[in-house]
N, C-alpha and C positions, 0 to 999 in steps of 0.2 A: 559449517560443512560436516565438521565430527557429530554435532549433536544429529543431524537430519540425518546422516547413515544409521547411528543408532537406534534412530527412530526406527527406519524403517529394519533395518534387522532385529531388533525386537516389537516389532509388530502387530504380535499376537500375545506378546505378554511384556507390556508397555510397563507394568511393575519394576521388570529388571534396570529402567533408568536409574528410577530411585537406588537400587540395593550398590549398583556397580558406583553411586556417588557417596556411600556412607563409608565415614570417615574409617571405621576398622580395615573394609575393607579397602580404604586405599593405603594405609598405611602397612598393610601385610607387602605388599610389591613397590611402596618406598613409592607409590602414584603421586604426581600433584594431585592436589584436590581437585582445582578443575579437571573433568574429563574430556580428555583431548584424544585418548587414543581409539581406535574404531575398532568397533568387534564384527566379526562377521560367520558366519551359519557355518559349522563343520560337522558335525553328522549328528542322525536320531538314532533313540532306541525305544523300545518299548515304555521305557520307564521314565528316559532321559531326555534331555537335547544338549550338545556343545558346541562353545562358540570360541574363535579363536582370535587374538588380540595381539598386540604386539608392545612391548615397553615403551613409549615415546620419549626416553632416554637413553636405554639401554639397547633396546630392538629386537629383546629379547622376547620368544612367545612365550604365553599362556593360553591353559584352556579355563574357559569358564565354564563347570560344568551345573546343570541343572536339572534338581530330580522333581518327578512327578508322581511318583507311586515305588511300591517295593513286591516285587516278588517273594519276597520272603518274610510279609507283612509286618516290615521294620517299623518301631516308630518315627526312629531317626535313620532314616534308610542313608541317607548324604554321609551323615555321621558316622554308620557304622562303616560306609564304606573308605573313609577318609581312616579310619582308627585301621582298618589291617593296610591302609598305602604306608603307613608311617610305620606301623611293624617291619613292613618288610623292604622299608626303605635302604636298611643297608644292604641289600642284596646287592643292588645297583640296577634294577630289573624292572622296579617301577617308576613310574614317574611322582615326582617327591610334590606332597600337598604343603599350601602356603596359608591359605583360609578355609574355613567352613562354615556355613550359618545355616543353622533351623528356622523358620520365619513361617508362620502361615502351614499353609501345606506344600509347598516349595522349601526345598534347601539348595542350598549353593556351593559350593567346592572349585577352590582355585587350586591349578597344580600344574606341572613343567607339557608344556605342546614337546613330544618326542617326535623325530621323524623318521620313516619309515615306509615301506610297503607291507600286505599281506604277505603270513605264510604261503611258502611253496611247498608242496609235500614233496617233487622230484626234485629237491634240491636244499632242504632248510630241514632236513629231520633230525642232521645233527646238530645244528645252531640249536633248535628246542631242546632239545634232550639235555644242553647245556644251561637253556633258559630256567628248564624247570629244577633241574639239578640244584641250582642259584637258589631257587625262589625256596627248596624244599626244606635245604640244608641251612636255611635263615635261624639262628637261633631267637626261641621266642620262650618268654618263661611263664608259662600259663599261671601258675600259682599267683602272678602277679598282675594277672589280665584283669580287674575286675570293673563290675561297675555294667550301667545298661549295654555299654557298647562292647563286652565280653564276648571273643568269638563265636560263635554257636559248635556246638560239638556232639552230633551224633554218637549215641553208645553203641550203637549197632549200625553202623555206615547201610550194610544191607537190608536190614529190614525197613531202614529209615527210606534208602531208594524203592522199594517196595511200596510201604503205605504212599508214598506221594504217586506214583503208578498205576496203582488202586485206584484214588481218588481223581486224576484222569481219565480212568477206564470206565469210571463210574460214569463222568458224566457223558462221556459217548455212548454207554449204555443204555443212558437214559434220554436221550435227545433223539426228536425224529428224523435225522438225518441218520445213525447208527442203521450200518450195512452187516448184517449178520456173520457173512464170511467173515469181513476185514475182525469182525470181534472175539469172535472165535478165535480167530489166527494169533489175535492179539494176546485174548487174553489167555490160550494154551502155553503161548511163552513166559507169561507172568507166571500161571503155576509155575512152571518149571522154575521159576525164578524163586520160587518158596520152595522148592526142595532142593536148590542149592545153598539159600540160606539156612535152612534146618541143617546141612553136612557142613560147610565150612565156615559159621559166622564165626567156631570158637576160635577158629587158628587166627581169626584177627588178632592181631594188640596194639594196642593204645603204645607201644614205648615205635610203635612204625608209625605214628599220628603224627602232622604238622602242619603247618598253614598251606591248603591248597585252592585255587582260583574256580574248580567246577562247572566254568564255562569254557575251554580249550578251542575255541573254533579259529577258523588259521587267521580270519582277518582282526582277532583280538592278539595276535602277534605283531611285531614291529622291525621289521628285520632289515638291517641297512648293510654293512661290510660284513664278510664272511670271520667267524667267531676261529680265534685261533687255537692252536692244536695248545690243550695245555702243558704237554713237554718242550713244543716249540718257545709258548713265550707265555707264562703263569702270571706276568702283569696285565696282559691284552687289557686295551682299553674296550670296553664293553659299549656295542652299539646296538643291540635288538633287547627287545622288551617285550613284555607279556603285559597288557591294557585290562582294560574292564574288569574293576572289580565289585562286582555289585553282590554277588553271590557267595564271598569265601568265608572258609570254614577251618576250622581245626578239627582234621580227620586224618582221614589213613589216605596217604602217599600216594598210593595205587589207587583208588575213585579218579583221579587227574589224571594218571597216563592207560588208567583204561578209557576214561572220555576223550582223552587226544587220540588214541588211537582207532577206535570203535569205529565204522563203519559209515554211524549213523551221524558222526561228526564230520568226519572227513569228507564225505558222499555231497553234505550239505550245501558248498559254494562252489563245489572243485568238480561233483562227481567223481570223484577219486575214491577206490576203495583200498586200503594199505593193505599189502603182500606177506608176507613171510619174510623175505627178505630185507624190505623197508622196517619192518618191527626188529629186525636182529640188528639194523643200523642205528638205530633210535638209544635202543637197550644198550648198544657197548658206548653213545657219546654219552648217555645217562650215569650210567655207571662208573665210565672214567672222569666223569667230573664230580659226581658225588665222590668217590673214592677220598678217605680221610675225613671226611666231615659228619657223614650217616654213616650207618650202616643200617639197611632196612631188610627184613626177612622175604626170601624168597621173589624174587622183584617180578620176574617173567610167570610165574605160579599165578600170583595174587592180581595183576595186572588182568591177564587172561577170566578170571572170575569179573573182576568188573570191568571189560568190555562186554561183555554177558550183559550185567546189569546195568547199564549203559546205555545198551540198544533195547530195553525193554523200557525204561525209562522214556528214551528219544521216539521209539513207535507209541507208547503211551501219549507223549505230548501230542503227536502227528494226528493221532484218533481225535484227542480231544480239540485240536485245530481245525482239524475237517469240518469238525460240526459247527464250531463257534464261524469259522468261514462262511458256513450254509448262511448263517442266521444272518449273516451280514455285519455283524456286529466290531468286528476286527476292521485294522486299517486293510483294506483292500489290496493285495498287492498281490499281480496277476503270476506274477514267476514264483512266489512264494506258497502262492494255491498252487503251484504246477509240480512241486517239491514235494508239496505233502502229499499229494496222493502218490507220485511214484515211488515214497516209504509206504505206502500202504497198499501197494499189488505186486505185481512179480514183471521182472525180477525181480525185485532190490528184496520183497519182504522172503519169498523166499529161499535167497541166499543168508539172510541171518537166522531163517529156522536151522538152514544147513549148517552154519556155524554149531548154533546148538548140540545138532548131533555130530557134528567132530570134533568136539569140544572134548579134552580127558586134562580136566583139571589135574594136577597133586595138590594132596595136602601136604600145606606146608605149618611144618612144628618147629619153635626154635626156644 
């Protein structure tokens, strides 16, 4: 009975019988050798798929996670992303890895099944604010990172969101589906996006850099019982988490909570666009839980510059998705085309021009 679920839950990649029977990996989760317990389909991504299993001693979950490609043209994409779960494992914030294997062009990664819902933005902006807080304030000793699986670390956070931007732009540019207004539009925010990098890249510093995730969107949150007041009770046992890390970086603090916050994140699953108000909630749980462990320069300043850059980034992809859509070439998926165009007309596109121009950054010098 267990083998024939098996089967048919990996079905399309009938390899994974063999990998989940080799003996390392059964010995990482203390499995009998024979495979007895059943895995079954828990969600895709672009790059990935995961499957979820249960101890048949313990009862305890796992996810089996399996990669297929890297955004970030890793070679060991499993690998690298398995090397920052263990970095920031003491946070209490990720879910802690057991195995990993490179094999073929497939890698594999075993690690804790968390439970949880999506982020809510009318209700969880102070749980995050805490989440990332955790995750920020990880101490991590780069000097001693080394090796192929070495964080990647942008010198220039902004101009580094720029050229990838670029090279999305480029190829909606270049593709017959490119809609002249939408590029214009698009790409007049990119300039601008180059002359706030020429006035602010110096007030960055590297001593505000630390491991940050890059991908913020609410359902890569995990949020179960409400996070308590750290005066009230500084042991709180920790129940939400921040998932998916296919992307992180050792960078500047703020790229993270201006992608959490930006527009073009939050708009994404929720249509929600965050207020003034919702951002000054976010900033004081952020800060009261950082407090004693960072200290980062100017947090609301530097934040507000990459939401900026953020939302040129996010309409960048939007362009380059529209066309790669046209072409058919992407997995089809009709709410997804229906996303990206209304980032790419108005409202939505012209309220982040408007952003732009009521934007008054400060520089911040420390």
């Amino acid at each position: 009975m267990h083998l024939q679920k098996n089967i048919e839950t990996f079905a399309k990649e009938p390899d994974l019988l063999e990998r989940i029977s080799e003996r390392a990996y059964r010995e990482a989760l203390h499995l009998p050798m024979e495979v007895i317990e059943e895995y079954e389909f828990l969600a895709r991504g672009e790059y990935n798929e995961n499957f979820v299993f249960s101890h048949p001693e313990s009862g305890k979950k796992y996810v089996l996670r399996v990669n297929h490609g890297s955004q970030m043209h890793l070679k060991k994409q499993i690998s690298y992303e398995a090397h920052a779960l263990s970095l920031l494992e003491k946070s209490g914030r990720v879910p802690k890895v057991y195995y990993v294997e490179e094999k073929g062009d497939k890698g594999i990664l075993l690690m804790d099944f968390l439970e949880g819902r999506a982020l809510r933005y009318e209700t969880d902006l102070s749980v995050a604010g805490q989440i990332l807080a955790d995750i920020h304030s990880t101490e991590y000793a780069r000097e001693k990172d080394r090796g192929e699986l070495r964080l990647l670390s942008p010198e220039n956070p902004l101009y580094a969101m720029l050229s990838e931007s670029a090279s999305l732009l480029r190829c909606y540019e270049l593709s017959p589906f490119m809609e002249e207004e939408i590029y214009n539009r698009t790409h007049t925010l990119w300039k601008k996006g180059v002359d706030l990098e020429r006035k602010y890249a110096k007030t960055l510093f590297s001593k505000d850099f630390c491991i940050i995730n890059t991908e913020l969107n609410s359902g890569n949150f995990l949020i179960r019982n409400e996070e308590k007041k750290l005066e009230e009770k500084p042991e709180a046992v920790i129940s939400s988490y921040l998932i998916d890390w296919e992307k992180p970086l050792y960078a500047h603090f703020a790229q993270d909570l201006g992608h959490f916050l930006a527009p073009t994140t939050s708009f994404w699953k929720t249509d929600c666009i965050l207020h003034e108000k919702d951002k000054a909630l976010f900033f004081h749980a952020y800060k009261e839980a950082l407090a004693g462990r960072r200290s980062f320069s100017g947090i609301e300043e530097q934040t507000e510059l990459f939401i900026l850059f953020n939302c040129i980034r996010g309409l960048s992809w939007c362009a380059y998705a529209y066309a790669e859509y046209q072409k058919g070439r992407d997995i089809q998926n009709e709410d997804t085309f229906r996303k990206i165009k209304a980032y790419l007309t108005d409202p939505f596109l012209s309220s982040v021009e408007e952003l732009f121009r009521e934007s008054q950054i400060k520089s911040y010098r420390n």
